[in-house]
Structures are given as C-alpha cells and as structure tokens.
N, C-alpha and C positions, 0 to 999 in steps of 0.2 A: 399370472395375469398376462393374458396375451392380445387385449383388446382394451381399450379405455377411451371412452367419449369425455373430451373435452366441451364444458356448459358453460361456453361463450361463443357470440357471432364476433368479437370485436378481433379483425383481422391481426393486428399488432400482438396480439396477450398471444394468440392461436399459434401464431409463427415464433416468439418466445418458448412461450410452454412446450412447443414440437423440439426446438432447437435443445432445449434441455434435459428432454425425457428420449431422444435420436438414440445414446450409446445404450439404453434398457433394452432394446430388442421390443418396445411391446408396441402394438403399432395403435396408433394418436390419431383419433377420427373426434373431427370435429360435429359439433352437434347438429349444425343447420345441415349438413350431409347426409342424415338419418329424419330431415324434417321434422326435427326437434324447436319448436320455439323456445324462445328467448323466456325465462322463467320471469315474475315479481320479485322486485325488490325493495319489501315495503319496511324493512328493519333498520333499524337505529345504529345497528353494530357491523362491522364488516365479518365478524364470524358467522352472525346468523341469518345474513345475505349467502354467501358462502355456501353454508349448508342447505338452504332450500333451492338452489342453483343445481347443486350436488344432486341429491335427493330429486328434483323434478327429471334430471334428465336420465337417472337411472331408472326411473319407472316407467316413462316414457320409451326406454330402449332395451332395458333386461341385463344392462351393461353395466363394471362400474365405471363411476365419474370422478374424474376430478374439475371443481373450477376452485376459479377466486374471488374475491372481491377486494379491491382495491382501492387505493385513490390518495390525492396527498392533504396533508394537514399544516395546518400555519399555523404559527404562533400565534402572530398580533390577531387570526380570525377567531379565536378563540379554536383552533381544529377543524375548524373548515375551511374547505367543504367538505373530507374526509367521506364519508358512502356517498354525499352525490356531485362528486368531482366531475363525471362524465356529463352530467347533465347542468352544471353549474349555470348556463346560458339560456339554461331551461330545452324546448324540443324545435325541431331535430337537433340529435346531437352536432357536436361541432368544435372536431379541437380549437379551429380558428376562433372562432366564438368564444368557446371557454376559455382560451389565452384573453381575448382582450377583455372578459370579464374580469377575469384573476389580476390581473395589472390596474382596473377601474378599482376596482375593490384594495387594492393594497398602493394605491396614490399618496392616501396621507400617513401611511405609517413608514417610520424609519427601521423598524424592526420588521427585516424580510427573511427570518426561518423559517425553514418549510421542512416536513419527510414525507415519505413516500409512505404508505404501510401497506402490507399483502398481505392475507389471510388464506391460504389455499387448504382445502377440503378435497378430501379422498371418500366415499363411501364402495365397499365391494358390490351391495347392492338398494336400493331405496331405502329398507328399511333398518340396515345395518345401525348396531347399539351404540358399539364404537368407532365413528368416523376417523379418520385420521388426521391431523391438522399439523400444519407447519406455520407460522408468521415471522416475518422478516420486514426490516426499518432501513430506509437511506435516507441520511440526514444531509442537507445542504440548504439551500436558501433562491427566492426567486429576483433573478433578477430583471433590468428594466426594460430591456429590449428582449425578443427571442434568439439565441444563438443556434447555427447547425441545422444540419436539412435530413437528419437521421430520427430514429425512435418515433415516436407517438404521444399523444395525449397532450402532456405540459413538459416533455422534456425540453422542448426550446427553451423554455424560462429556470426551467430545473438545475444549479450550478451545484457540481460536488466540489465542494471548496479545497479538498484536499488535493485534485486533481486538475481544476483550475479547468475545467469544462464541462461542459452541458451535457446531461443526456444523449442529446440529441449531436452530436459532438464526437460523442463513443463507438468505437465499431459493437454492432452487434454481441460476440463475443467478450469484450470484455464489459459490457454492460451487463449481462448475462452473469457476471462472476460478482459483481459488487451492487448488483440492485434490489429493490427490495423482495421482489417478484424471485429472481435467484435463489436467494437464499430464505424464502419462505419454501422454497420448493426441494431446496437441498434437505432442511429441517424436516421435512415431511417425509423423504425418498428413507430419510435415516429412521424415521418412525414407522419404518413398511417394512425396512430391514427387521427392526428390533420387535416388531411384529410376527416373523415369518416363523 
C-alpha cells in the first residue's frame, strides 16, 4: 500500500492520523484533496459510521481508505454524545459551541467521567469483505472550566486523571501514544501486519 486517502475534512483527526501513519512510508492524502465530500453519518454505532466513511471514499477515489469515527462518552449522559460529539451544538460545527454545551449539559451532575472512543476502519478497496478495524478508549473525566490551548474538539475539558492534564495540555506526541485515536490506530496497523 503505497497510497491511502484519509475520509475526513476535520483538520485536527488529518494531522493526527498523518503524524501516526509518517514512519510507514505510505503517503496520506487527505480526502477533500481528491474532491472527495464529506460522507453521511446517519448510524447509531461509531463502527458503522466508520465503515461507510471508509467505503464512500474508496469508491469515490479507486484508493484504500482509512477513517474514523469518534467521539467522547459520559457517564452521568448515559454515553452521550458518543457519534454526535462533533455536532452536539447542533450546525455549524463548533468546538467552542460544543464545549459550552458539554459543560450546560453536565451542570447538575456530580459524576464527571468521560472516554474518548475511536473506531478506525481500513478497506483495500469499496468493496472489500474484510475491512480492518482497530478501537481504542481514554478514560478521564470533564472538567469545569477548559484547560490548555493544544489538541481539538473537547480536549480543553478532557482531564487524564492519571496525568493530571488536559488533552489539550499534552504535546502532540505524547498524546499521540496514550489517546484514544492512537491506540485504535496502533491496533489496526497490527491487524494489517497479521493480515499481510
């Protein structure tokens, strides 16, 4: 594989995923580059977002794909917003938005766990039988104000308790090694291997 279109426009995931997939040799073109729109995401599950992300943009291009679909899950919301994290504020998107929704929405509960989940999908091409899947979970909790002027999405609220920092807090790199997106994508890279 010496070509792979990545099936998202969201700047943050694109320089992630490049950052990760950089020592493969394969070179990481993003979708909106190839005038690839932005696929539906009308499923319940983040795997089966995932795959029809995958799947639209390899047909649309002859390439394979990998995307994700992501997003974080709370407790006290009963898992939400989980698939529609990005849109939680409703349209246009808007991290700022969707922080201070996440914060309205989690006012009166005293139980603030939160994770992160990825589901990242590989197809060779559209129609490929067996896609490849990796999923990966960072557990921590949101807190009340937003910390740190790094990462994306709801990292400012995002605290890894073990680390005693925010997302958005973390260089690039080692966010990279311990987030959920990381290690859905290590788990994946190891199912291409054991694939080969």
């Amino acid at each position: 594989m010496k070509q792979l279109i990545i099936a998202s426009n969201n700047t943050g995931k694109l320089r992630e995923i490049s950052q990760l997939l950089s020592p493969l040799g394969i070179e990481v073109l993003a979708q909106a580059s190839l005038g690839v729109p932005e696929a539906p995401e009308p499923h319940p599950t983040f795997v089966e977002n995932a795959l029809a992300k995958a799947r639209h943009a390899a047909r649309l291009t002859g390439l394979p794909a990998l995307a994700d679909d992501s997003g974080i899950c709370v407790r006290a919301l009963d898992g939400a917003p989980g698939v529609h994290s990005a849109r939680l504020a409703g349209e246009p998107r808007s991290d700022a938005r969707n922080n201070e929704k996440r914060l309205e929405l989690l006012r009166p509960h005293a139980d603030r766990r939160a994770h992160y989940h990825c589901v990242m999908v590989l197809v060779r091409h559209a129609l490929d039988p067996q896609p490849l899947i990796g999923e990966g979970a960072w557990h921590g909790e949101i807190l009340t104000a937003p910390r740190g002027s790094g990462g994306f999405g709801y990292d400012p609220l995002f605290l890894d308790p073990r680390l005693g920092k925010t997302g958005a807090e973390l260089s690039a790199a080692r966010k990279n090694r311990i987030s959920h997106r990381g290690r859905a994508l290590r788990r994946l890279l190891s199912a291409l291997r054991a694939a080969d």
